[in-house]
C-alpha positions in Angstrom: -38.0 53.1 -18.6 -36.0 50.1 -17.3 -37.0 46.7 -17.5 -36.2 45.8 -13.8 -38.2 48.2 -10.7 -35.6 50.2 -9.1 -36.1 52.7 -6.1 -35.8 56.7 -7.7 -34.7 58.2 -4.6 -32.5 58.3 -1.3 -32.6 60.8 1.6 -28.8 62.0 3.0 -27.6 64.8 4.8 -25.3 67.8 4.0 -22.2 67.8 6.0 -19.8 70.5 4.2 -18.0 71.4 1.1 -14.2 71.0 -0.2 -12.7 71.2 -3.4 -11.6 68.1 -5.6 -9.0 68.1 -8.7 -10.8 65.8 -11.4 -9.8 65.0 -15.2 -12.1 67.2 -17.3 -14.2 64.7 -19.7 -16.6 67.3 -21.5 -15.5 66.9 -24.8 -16.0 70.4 -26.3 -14.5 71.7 -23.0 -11.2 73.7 -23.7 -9.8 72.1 -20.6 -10.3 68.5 -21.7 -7.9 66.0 -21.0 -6.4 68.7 -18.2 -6.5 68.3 -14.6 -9.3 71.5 -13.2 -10.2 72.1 -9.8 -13.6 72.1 -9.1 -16.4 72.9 -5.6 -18.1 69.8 -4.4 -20.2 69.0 -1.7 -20.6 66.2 0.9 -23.1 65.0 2.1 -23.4 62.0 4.6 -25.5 59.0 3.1 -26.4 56.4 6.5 -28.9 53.5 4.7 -32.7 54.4 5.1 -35.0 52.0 6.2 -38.3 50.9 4.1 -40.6 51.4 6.4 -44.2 51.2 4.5 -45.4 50.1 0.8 -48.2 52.5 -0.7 -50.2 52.9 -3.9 -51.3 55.1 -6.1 -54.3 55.7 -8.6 -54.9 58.3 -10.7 -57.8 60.7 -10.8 -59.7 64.1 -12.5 -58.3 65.5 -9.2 -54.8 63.9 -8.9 -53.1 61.3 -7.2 -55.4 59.2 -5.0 -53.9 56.6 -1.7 -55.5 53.5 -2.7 -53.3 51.5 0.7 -50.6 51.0 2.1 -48.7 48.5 4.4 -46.3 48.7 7.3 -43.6 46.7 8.2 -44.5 44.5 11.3 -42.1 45.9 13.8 -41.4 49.6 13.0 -38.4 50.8 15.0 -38.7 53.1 18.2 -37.8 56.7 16.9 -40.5 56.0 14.3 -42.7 57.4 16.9 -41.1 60.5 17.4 -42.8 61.3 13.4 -46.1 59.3 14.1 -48.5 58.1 16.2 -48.2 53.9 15.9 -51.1 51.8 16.4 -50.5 49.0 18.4 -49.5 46.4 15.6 -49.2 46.2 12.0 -50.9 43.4 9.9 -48.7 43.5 6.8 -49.8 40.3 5.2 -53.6 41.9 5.2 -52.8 45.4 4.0 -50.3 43.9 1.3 -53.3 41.7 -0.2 -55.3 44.5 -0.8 -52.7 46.3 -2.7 -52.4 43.1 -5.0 -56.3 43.1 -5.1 -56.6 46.5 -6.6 -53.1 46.7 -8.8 -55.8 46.8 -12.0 -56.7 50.1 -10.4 -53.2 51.1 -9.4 -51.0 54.1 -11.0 -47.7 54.2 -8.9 -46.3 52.0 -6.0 -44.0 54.0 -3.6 -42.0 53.8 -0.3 -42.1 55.4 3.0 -38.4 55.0 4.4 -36.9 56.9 7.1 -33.1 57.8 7.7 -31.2 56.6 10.4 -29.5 59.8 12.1 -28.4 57.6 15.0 -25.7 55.8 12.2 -24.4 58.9 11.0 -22.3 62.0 12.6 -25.9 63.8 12.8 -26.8 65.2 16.7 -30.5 64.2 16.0 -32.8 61.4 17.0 -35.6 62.2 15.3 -35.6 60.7 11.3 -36.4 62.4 8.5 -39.5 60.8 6.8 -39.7 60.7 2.6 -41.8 58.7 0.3 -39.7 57.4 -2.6 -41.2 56.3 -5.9 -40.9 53.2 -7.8 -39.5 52.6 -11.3 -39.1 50.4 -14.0 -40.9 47.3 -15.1 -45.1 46.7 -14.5 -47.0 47.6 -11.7 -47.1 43.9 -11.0 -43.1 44.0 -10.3 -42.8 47.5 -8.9 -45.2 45.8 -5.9 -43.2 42.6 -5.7 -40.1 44.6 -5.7 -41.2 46.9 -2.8 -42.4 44.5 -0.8 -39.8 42.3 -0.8 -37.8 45.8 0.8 -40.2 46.2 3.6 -38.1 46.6 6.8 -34.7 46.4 4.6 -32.1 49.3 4.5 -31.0 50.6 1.6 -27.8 51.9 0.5 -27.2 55.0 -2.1 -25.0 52.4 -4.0 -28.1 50.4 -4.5 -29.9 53.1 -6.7 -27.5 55.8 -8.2 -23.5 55.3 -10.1 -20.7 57.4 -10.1 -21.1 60.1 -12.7 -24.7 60.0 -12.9 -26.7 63.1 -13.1 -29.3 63.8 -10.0 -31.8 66.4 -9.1 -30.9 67.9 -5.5 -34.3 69.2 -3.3 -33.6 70.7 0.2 -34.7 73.7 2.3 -32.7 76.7 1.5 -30.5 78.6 4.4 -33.2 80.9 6.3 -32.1 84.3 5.8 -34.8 85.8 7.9 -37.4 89.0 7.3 -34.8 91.2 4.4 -36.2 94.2 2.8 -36.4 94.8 -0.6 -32.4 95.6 -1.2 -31.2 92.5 0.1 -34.4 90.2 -1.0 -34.6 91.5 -4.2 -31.7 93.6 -5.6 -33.7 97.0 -6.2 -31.5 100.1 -5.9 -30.6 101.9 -2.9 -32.3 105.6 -3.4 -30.3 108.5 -3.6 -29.1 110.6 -0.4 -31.5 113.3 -0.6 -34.3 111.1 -1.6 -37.9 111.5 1.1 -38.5 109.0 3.8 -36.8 106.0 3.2 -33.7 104.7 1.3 -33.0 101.0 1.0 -37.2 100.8 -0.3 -38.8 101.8 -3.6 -39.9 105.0 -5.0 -43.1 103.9 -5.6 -45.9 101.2 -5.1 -47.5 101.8 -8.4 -49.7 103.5 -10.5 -53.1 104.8 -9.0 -55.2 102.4 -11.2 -55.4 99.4 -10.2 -56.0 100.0 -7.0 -54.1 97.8 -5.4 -50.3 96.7 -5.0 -49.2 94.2 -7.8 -47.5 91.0 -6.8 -44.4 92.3 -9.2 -43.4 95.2 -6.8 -40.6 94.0 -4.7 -41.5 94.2 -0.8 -39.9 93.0 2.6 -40.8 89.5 3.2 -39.3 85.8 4.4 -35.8 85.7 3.0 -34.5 81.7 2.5 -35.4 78.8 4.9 -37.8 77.8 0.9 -37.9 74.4 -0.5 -35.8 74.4 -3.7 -34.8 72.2 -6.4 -31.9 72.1 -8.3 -31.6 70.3 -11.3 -28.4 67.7 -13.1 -26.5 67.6 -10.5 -23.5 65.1 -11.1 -22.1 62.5 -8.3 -18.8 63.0 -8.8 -18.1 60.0 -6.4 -20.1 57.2 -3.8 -17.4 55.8 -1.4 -17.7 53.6 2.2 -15.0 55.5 4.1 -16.2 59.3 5.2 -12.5 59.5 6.6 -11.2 59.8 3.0 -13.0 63.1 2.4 -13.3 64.5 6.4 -11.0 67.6 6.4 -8.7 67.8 9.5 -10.5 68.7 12.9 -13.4 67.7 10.7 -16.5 69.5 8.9 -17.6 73.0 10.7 -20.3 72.9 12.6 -21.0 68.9 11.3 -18.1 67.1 12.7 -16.4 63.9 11.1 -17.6 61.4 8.4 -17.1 57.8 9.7 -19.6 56.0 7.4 -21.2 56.3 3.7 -20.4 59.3 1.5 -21.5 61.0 -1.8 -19.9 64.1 -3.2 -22.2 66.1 -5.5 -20.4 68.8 -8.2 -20.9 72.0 -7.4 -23.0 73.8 -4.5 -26.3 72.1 -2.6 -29.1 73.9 -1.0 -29.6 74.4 2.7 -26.9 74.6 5.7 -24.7 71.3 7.4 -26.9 68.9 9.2 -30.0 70.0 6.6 -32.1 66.6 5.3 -30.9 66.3 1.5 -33.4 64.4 -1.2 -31.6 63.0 -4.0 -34.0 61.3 -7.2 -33.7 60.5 -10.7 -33.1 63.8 -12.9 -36.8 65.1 -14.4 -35.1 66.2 -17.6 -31.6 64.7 -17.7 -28.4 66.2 -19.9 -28.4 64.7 -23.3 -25.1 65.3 -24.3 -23.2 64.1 -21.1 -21.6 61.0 -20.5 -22.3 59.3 -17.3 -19.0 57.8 -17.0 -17.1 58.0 -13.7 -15.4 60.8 -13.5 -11.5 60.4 -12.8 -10.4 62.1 -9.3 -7.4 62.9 -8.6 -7.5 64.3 -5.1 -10.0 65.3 -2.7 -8.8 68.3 -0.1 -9.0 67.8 3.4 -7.7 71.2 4.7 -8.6 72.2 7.6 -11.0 75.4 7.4 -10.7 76.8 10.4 -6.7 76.4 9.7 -6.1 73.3 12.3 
């Protein structure tokens, strides 16, 4: 673990995909050294706002809140998530954390996104907690207090190149039946009753459906999370990567950026939660990667 706390987290939101041509730097790659094209996404990265401090302890049945404390002056849309009390009393709240720290497991962040600073048609934020790392207890609370009603920026916790794990809601596909939600095989012509189901439920003992037999259900719209995910790049200008007549159904990037390798759960405008890889790649450099171009052709041909 680091020696100095650091936040493991940041909240963005999907705005499209393109393609980029990068130099390939996996070693046992047969394309390395060569220019490849590759699928990345972007998503739109407006600071977050520390809203709260909380702690942690640990017990038989899990996590436990021990407190937490607010920032004195939350802003307005915070009340489109929560009820506010009148006024906060930081200072109070803050001691008490200190008082039990002997007791505490984990210190961690409540921040918010800012929608109004990004391309997003939204008002109401997207709330997260973010966990601290690195360093004691005793720092992890100085550090996260001294970001109470600051706003962070993506280049404040993650690099170019570095590995993330990705966790969004998936894109709702609605109620499917069993050939579309599971891949069973559509029944021949002159089979009875139905065709796009299954042959059978199962045996007559047990007497009951097993939860391995594929049935209709909720198809997408699941919280998923997908694993090593690399930044390929963090930039400041969203006009750099905004293809012409700009993202569909999203619009132009005129702030922050990030551009994650490869595909990201969920549809444009979806709430995107980047943190620190559980089980990061071994055998992968985190060096920046090496860009040569970033398309900004128009989809819809403009």
């Amino acid at each position: 673990m680091a020696e100095t706390p650091r936040l493991l987290g940041f909240t963005c939101y999907k705005a499209g995909a393109t393609h980029v041509f990068k130099v390939e730097d996996r070693k046992r790659s047969p394309d390395f050294g060569k220019e490849v094209m590759c699928q990345a996404t972007v998503l739109e990265t407006p600071p977050i706002l520390i809203c709260a401090v909380r702690a942690y302890a640990d017990t038989p049945y899990g996590s436990r809140t021990l407190s937490e404390a607010w920032m004195k002056d939350p802003p307005d849309n915070l009340e489109r998530i929560l009820t506010l009390p009148e006024s906060f009393n930081p200072e109070e709240n803050f001691k008490k954390i200190e008082a039990d720290l002997a007791n505490t497991s984990k210190i961690r962040v409540i921040a918010i996104t800012q929608p109004e600073k990004s391309s997003m048609p939204k008002k109401k934020p997207d709330m997260t907690e973010i966990e601290v790392g690195g360093g004691t207890i005793q720092l992890q609370f100085e550090y996260a207090k001294s970001l109470i009603g600051k706003t962070i920026t993506p280049t404040e916790i993650f690099k170019d190149g570095q590995h993330v794990d990705v966790t969004s809601v998936t894109t709702g596909k609605g109620f499917q039946g069993p050939v579309k939600r599971w891949g069973v095989t559509v029944l021949q012509a002159k089979g009875r009753k139905t065709k796009r189901g299954i042959a059978t439920l199962g045996p007559w003992n047990p007497h009951h459906v097993g939860y391995t037999i594929p049935r209709a259900g909720q198809m997408g719209y699941h919280q998923r999370t997908e694993y090593n995910k690399r930044i390929l790049k963090i930039g400041a200008d969203g006009k750099e990567v905004t293809p012409r007549g700009g993202f569909t159904r999203y619009g132009p990037i005129n702030g922050p950026y990030m551009l994650i390798e490869g595909s990201v759960p969920g549809t444009e405008k979806r709430a995107i939660r980047l943190r620190y890889p559980a089980r990061p790649p071994t055998n992968f450099s985190e060096e920046p990667p090496q860009i040569t171009q970033v398309s900004i052709e128009s989809p819809q041909g403009r």
